[in-house]
N, C-alpha and C positions, 0 to 999 in steps of 0.2 A: 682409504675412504672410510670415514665413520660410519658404523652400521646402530650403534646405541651408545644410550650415556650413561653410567653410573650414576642414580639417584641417590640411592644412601645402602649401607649396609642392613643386615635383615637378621636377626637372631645371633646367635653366637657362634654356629656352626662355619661362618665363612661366606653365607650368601651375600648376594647384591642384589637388588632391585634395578632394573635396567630399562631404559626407556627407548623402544626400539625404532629405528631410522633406517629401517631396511622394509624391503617390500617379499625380500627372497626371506622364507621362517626359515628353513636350512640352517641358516646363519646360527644359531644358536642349540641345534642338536645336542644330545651327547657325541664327544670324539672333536667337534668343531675347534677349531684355533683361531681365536681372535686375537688382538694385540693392544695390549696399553699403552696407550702414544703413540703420536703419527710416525716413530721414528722406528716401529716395531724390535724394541730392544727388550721389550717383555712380554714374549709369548704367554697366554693365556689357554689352557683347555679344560673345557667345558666338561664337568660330570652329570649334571644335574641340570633341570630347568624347566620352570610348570610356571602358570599363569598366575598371576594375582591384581585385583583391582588395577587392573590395564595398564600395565608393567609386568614384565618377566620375573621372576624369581631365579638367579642362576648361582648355582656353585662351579667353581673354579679347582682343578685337582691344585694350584700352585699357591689359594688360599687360604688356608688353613683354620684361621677361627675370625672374631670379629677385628679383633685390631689391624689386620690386616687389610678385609675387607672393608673399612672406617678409611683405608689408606687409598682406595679405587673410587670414593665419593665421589660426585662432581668431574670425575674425568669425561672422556669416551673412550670405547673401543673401538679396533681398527680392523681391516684387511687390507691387505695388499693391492692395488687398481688391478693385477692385475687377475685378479681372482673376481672382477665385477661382471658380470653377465650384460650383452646390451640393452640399452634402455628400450623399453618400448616403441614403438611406430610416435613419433613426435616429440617425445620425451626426451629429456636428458639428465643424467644426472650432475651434482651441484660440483663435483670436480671437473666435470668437462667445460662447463661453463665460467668459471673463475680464471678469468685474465683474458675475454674474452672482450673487445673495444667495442661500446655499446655507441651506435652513431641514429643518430637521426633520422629522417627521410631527407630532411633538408643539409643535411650532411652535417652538424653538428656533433660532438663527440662530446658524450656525457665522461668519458672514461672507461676503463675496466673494470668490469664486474669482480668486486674484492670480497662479496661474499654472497649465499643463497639463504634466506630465512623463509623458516616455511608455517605458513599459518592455515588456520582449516580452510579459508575460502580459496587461498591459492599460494604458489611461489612469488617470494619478492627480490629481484636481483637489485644488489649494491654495486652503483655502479659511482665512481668518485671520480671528478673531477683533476686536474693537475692542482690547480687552486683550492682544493680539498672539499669542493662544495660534493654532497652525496644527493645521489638522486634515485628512489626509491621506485623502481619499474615492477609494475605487478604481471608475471607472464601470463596475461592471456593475450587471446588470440585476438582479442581488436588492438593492443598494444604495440605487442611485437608482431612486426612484418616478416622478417624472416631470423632464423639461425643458420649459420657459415661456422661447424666447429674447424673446419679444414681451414678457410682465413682467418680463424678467428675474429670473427665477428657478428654483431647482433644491431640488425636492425629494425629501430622502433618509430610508431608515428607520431606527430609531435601532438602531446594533448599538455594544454594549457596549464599549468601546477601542477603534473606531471612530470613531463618531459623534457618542458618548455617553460621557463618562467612565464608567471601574468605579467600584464599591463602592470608597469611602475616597480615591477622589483628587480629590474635588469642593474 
């Protein structure tokens, strides 16, 4: 699960600028092990890391100076799911949710949720069609009816350009 992204490198010492997508701070202690790439074949641990214009500041013991850290730009950092805490009373987080067949009330099937984007006013699941049309669901609570992680499924109410095409663009 992604917990931050690498926004750019920071001085010449090896730091990163980090843009955090965790709720648990833990995450980024000194001692903590994150991983670059989802495929956690390059552990990462953390020495260092103090705040700065809302972004992290973090050194890495496996960093060393800037070109390296120039080399973590633009990625993310990882942990393991199974090192994720449960979500919240209602919540979930955006891997439990991906692959998850997002149906209607009327029983239509938008597809599965292929990705979570998160914007300040809320979450927006992607959920895509077979015929590749995407349809952009905002999770709130007048949208979505229910979450099924055990069936995997999410069902939402049909709102008009939405959910549901308008009149004339079926």
């Amino acid at each position: 699960m992604a917990v931050g992204r690498v926004t750019r490198a920071h001085g010449i010492h090896g730091e990163v600028a980090v843009l955090p997508l965790t709720q648990v701070e833990a995450r980024f202690a000194p001692g903590s092990r994150l991983y670059a790439g989802e495929d956690a074949a390059r552990p990462l641990t953390i020495v260092g890391s103090r705040p700065h214009r809302g972004r992290l500041l973090i050194a890495f013991r496996e960093v060393p100076d800037r070109t390296a850290a120039e080399a973590l730009a633009g990625g993310y950092l990882f942990v393991p799911v199974d090192e994720v805490p449960p979500a919240p009373e209602g919540e979930f987080w955006p891997h439990q949710l991906v692959g998850c067949e997002v149906v209607t009330e009327a029983g239509r099937s938008l597809g599965p949720v292929r990705e979570v984007l998160r914007t300040p006013a809320n979450d927006v699941w992607v959920a895509r069609e077979e015929g590749g049309r995407e349809w952009l669901v905002p999770a709130l609570k007048d949208v979505v009816a229910e979450v099924d992680l055990v069936g995997r499924r999410i069902l939402v109410r049909e709102v008009p350009g939405l959910t549901a095409p308008e009149e004339g663009e079926r």
